[in-house]
C-alpha positions in Angstrom: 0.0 0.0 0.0 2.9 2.5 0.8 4.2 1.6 -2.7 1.0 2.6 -4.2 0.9 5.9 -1.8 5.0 6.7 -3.3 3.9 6.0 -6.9 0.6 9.1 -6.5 3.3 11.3 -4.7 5.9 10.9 -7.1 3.4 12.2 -10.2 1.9 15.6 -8.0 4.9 16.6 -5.9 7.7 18.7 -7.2 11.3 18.2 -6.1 11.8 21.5 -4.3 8.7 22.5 -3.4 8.2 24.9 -0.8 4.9 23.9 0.9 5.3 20.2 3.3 4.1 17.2 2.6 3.1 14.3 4.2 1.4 11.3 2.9 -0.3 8.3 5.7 -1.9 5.4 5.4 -5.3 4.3 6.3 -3.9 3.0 9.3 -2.6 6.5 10.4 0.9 5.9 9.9 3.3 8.2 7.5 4.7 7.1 4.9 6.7 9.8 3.2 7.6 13.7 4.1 9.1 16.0 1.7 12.2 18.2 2.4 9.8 21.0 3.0 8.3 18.9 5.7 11.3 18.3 7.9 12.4 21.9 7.9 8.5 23.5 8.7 8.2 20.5 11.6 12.0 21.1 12.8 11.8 17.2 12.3 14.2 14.8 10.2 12.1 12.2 7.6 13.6 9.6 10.4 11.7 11.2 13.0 8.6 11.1 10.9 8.2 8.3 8.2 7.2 5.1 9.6 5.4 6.3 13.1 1.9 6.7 13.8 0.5 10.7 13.4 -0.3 10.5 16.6 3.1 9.0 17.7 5.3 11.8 15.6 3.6 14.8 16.5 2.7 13.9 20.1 4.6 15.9 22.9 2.5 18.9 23.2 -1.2 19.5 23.4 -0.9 22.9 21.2 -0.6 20.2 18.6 -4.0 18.1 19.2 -5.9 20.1 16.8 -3.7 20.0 14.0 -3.3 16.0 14.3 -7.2 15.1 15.0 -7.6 17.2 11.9 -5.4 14.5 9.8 -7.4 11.8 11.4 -10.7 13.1 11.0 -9.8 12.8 7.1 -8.3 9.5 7.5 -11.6 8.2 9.2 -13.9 10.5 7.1 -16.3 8.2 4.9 -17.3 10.9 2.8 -13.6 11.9 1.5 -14.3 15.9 2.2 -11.3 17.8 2.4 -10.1 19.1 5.9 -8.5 22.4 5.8 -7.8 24.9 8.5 -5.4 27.0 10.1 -3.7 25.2 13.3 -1.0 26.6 16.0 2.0 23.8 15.9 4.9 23.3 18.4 7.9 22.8 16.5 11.1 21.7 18.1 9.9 24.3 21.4 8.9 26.7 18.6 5.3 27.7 18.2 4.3 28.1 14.6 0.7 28.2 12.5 0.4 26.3 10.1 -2.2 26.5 7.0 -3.3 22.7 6.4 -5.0 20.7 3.3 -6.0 17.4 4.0 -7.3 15.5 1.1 -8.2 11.5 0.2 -5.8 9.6 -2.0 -7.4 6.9 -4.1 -6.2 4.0 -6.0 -8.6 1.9 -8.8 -11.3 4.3 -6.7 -10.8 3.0 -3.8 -9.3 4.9 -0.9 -5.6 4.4 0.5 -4.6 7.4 2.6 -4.6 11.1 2.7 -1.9 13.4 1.7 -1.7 16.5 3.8 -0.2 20.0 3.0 1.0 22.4 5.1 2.7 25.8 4.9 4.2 27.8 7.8 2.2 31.3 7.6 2.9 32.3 10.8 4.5 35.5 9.3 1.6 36.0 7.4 -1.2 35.3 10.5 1.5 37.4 12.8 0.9 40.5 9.9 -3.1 40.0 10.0 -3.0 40.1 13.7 -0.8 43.5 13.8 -3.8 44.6 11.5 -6.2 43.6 13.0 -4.8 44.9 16.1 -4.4 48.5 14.2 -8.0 48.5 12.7 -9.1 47.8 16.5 -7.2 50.6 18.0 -8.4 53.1 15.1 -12.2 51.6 15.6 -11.7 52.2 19.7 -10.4 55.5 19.1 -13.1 56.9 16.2 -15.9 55.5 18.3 -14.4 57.3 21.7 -14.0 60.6 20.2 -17.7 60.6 18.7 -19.2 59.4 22.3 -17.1 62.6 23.2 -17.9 64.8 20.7 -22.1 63.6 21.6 -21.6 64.1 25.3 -20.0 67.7 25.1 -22.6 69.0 23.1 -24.2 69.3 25.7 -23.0 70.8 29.4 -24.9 68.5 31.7 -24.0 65.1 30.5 -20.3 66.1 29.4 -19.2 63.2 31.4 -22.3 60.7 31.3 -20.7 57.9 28.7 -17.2 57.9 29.9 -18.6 56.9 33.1 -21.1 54.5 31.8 -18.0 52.7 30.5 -15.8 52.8 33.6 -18.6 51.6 35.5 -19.3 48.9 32.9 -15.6 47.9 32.5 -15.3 47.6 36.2 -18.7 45.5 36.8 -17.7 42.6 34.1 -13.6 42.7 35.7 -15.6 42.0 38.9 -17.6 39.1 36.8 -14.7 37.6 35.6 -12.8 37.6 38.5 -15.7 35.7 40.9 -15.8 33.3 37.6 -19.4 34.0 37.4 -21.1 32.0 34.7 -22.4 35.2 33.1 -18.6 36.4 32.5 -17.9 38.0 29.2 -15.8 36.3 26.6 -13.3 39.1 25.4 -15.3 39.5 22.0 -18.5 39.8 24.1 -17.0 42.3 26.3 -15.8 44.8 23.0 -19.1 44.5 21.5 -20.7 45.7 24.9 -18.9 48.3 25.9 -18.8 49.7 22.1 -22.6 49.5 22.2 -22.0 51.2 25.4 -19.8 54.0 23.9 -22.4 54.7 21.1 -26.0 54.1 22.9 -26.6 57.7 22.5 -24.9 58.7 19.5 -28.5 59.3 18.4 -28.2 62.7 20.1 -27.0 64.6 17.7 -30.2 64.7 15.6 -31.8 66.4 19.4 -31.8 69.9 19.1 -29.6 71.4 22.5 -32.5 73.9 23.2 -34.5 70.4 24.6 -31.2 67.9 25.3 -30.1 71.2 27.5 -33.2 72.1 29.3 -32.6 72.7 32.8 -36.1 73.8 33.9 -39.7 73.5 32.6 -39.8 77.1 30.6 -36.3 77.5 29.4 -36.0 80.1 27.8 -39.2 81.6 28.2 -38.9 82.6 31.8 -37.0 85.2 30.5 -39.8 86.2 28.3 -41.9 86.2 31.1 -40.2 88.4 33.0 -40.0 90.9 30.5 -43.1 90.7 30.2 -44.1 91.5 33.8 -41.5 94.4 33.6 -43.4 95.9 30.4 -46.9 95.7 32.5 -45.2 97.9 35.3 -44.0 99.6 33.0 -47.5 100.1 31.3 -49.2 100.7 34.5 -47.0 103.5 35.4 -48.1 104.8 31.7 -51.2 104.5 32.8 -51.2 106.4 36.0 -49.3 109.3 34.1 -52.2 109.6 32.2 -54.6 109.2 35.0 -56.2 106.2 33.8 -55.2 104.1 37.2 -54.6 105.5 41.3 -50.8 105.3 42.5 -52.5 102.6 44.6 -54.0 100.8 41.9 -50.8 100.1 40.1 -49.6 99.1 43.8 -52.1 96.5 44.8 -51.8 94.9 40.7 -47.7 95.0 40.8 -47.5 93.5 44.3 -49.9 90.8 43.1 -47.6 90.1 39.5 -44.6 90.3 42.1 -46.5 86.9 44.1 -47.5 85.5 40.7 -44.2 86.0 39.4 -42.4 83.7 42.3 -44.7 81.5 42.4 -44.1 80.8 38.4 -40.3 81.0 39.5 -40.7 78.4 42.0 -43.2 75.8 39.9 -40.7 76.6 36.7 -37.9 75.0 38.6 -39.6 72.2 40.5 -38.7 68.9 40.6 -42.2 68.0 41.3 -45.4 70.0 40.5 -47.9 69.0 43.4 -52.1 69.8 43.0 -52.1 72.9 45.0 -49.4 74.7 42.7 -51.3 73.7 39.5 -54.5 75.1 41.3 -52.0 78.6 41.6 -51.3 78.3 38.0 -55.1 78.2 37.3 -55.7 81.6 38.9 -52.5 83.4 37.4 -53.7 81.8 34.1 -56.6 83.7 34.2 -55.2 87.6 34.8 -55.0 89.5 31.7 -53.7 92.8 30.9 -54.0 95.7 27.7 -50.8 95.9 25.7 -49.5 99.4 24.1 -52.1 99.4 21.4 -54.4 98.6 24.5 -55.7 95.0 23.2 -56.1 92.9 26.1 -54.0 89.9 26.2 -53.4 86.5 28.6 -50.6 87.3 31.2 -48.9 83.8 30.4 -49.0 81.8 27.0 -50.6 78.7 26.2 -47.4 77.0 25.6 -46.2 78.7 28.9 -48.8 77.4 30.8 -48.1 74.0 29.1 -44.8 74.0 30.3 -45.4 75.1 33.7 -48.1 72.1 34.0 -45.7 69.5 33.6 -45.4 67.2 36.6 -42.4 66.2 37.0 -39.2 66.7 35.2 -38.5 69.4 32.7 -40.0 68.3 28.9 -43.4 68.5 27.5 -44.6 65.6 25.8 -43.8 67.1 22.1 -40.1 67.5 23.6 -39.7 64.3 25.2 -40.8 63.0 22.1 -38.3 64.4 20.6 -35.5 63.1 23.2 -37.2 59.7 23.1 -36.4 59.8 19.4 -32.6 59.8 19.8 -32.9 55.9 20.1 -34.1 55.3 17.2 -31.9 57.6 15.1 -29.0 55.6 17.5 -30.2 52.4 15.4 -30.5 53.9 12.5 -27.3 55.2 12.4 -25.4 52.4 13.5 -27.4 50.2 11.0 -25.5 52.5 8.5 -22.1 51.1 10.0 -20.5 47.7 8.7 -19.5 46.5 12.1 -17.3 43.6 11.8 -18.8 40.5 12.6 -18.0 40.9 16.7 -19.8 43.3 16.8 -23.1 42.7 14.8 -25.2 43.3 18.2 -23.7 46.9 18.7 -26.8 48.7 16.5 -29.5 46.2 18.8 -27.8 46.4 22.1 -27.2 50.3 21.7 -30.7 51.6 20.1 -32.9 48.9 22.9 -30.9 50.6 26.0 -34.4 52.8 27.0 -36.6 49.1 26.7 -38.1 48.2 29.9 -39.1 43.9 31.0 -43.0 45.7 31.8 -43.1 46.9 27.8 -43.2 50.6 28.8 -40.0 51.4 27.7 -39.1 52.9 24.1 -38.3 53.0 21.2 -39.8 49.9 20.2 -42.0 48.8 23.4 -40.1 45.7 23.6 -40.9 43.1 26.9 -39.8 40.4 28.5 -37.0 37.9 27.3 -36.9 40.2 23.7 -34.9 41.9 25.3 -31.2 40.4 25.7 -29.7 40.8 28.9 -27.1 42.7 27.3 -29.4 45.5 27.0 -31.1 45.0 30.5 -27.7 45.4 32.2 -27.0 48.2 29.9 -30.2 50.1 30.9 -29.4 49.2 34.5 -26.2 51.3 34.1 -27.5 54.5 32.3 -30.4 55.1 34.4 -27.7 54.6 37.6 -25.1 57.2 35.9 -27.8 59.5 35.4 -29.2 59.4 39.0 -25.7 59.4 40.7 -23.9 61.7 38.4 -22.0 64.4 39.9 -21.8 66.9 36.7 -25.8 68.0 36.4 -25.8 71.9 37.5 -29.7 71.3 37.7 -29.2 68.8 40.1 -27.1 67.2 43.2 -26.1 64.3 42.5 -28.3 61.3 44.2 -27.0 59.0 46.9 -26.1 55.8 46.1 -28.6 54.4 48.5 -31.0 56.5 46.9 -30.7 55.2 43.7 -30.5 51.1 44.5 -34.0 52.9 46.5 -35.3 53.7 42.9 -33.4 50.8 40.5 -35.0 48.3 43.2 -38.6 50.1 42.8 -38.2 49.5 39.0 -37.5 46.0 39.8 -40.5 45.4 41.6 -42.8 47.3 39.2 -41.2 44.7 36.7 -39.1 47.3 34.4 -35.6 46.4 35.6 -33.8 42.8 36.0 -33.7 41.8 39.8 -31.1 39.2 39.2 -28.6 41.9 36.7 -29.2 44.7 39.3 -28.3 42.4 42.5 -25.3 41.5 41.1 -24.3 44.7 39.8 -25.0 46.3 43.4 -22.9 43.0 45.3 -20.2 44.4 42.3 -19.9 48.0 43.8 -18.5 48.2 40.5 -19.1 51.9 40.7 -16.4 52.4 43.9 -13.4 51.3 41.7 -13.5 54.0 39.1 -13.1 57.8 39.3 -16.4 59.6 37.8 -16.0 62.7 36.2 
């Protein structure tokens, strides 16, 4: 059989060929190695003709893969080549090699393989400097944009970079307990790049909303200007005896109450029943411009903005801020990720999804969404309720905020089993927050 294996060699292999090559038997044993061979293997033709595969490249584990591979073809009914790319200890010496593993037949029936191999651990050593490059410019493009989104902006100038320490430092913490929900290294880039870009989507939100620091904005100062004008029309009005001295008293003594009380609601955290019954009655007062047309002292959109309940944003405007997760998938949809990271656009446009469905963009529930996202949301409502860089706003106390996170748990929004181990973590103490 060896004979007939020699004779098929001799016809296909050139002399000086620079790739190896190895022919065995069906029995697993080799039966000839080219010059090419011995100096890729760092063995001599004695070394390797005549033993068993597993025999002449036994002495290190590294090399199991690249010698099941030859006997997966010997065994393999089917005659389909085997090919792959293999590490290999040679002589102490750890190479990759690029193997070809094909049937060799004879009057159509099969007598051994022939394997070909070619040292390419320059070339894989290259891709992986590359690869390593392409990474560092990725990492680098996708830091300065998270940068460049949270600086827009004055009250979250610090919120991502956190997010990302935070995050970094809570799967270090899973990795060394050897949790079973430990990251894998590619599992761990993908998240934190999805943390990096969850709210890239903000640039399409105008700063006038993503900025808004209290419930009229910009219009207070509209509003006081206003107020000034009516004094200032009301001493008009005196001057040309229209109104008493104490007239234009008693009404600018009442605008002075109606102003602080609008000064007070406008910056409220929390607009309770009795200051929206307030509102009503200053709603109500009118006064007569120059051309003496009589006109609402506040605005309908003023008086929208001053009957929000809690928080800053109308609903047209939290619309609008709701919106940046959507434009976050869209534009990372727009990206060819490599294959790593295929989740990034999912993981990064879901992070505002809630377990109870009343979450947005997309009103997902339940185990649609991946827990990649739940711990991500976990971490961004957390930085957002401790962080120390809001001017409209102290930051919250730890305990304060597990007080909150936990409340979400148990009106089913957040994961119970993702926050606990976050908070047993403290993943937050081992990283300085800007």
């Amino acid at each position: 059989m060896e004979g007939k294996i020699h004779s098929q060699i001799s016809d296909i292999i050139v002399k000086d060929m620079m790739e190896g090559v190895i022919a065995v038997n069906c029995e697993g044993v080799i039966s000839y190695v080219n010059n090419a061979t011995e100096m890729i293997l760092r063995k001599t033709r004695d070394q390797l003709e005549g033993k068993s595969v597993v025999s002449a490249f036994f002495g290190s584990e590294i090399n199991d893969e690249f010698n099941q591979t030859i006997m997966d073809a010997i065994y393999d009914k089917d005659g389909a080549v085997h090919e792959g790319l293999f590490p290999y200890c040679a002589n102490g010496k750890i190479i990759q090699l690029h193997m070809i593993a094909s049937i060799l037949r004879e009057n159509g029936k099969k007598v051994g393989v022939i394997v070909v191999i070619g040292d390419v651990t320059e070339f894989v050593e290259q891709r992986a400097r590359a690869a390593e490059q392409t990474q560092r410019l990725l990492d680098s493009v996708v830091r300065t944009l998270s940068q460049a989104i949270d600086e827009r902006s004055s009250y979250t100038a610090n919120h991502t970079r956190n997010m990302v320490q935070i995050a970094e430092s809570f799967l270090d913490w899973l990795d060394k307990t050897d949790h079973p929900w430990k990251f894998e290294e590619s599992r761990r880039r993908s998240f934190l790049m999805s943390v990096w870009l969850h709210d890239v989507g903000k640039l399409a939100v105008p700063l006038e909303i993503m900025d808004k620091e209290s419930k009229l904005g910009a219009q207070m100062k509209v509003i006081e200007d206003r107020f000034v004008k009516i004094s200032l029309l009301d001493e008009i009005a005196v001057y040309r005896g229209e109104i008493s001295a104490e007239e234009k008293e008693v009404r600018k003594k009442g605008r002075d109450v109606a102003l602080d009380e609008i000064r007070r609601i406008n910056r409220a955290e929390f607009v309770p029943d009795e200051k929206l019954e307030l509102l009503k009655k200053i709603m109500v007062e009118k006064y007569h411009d120059e051309s003496g047309e009589e006109k609402p002292i506040l605005t309908e959109e003023e008086i929208e903005n001053l009957s929000i309940r809690k928080g800053t944003l109308n609903d047209r405007e939290r619309a609008v801020i709701q919106s940046h997760a959507v434009v976050t998938g869209r534009i990372l949809d727009q990206i060819q990720f490599p294959n790593e990271y295929c989740h990034v656009p999912i993981w990064a446009s879901e992070h505002h999804e809630l377990l109870s469905g009343r979450g947005y963009p997309y009103h997902l529930s339940g185990e649609q969404i991946p827990k990649e996202v739940r711990l991500l949301t976990i971490l961004d409502i957390f930085e957002a309720l401790t962080a120390k860089d809001r001017p409209y706003k102290r930051p919250m106390p730890i305990e304060k905020a597990f007080s909150i996170l936990e409340s979400m748990v148990k009106a089913g929004d957040l994961d119970g089993e993702i926050l606990g181990l976050f908070k047993e973590s403290k993943a937050w103490e081992k990283v300085t927050l800007g």
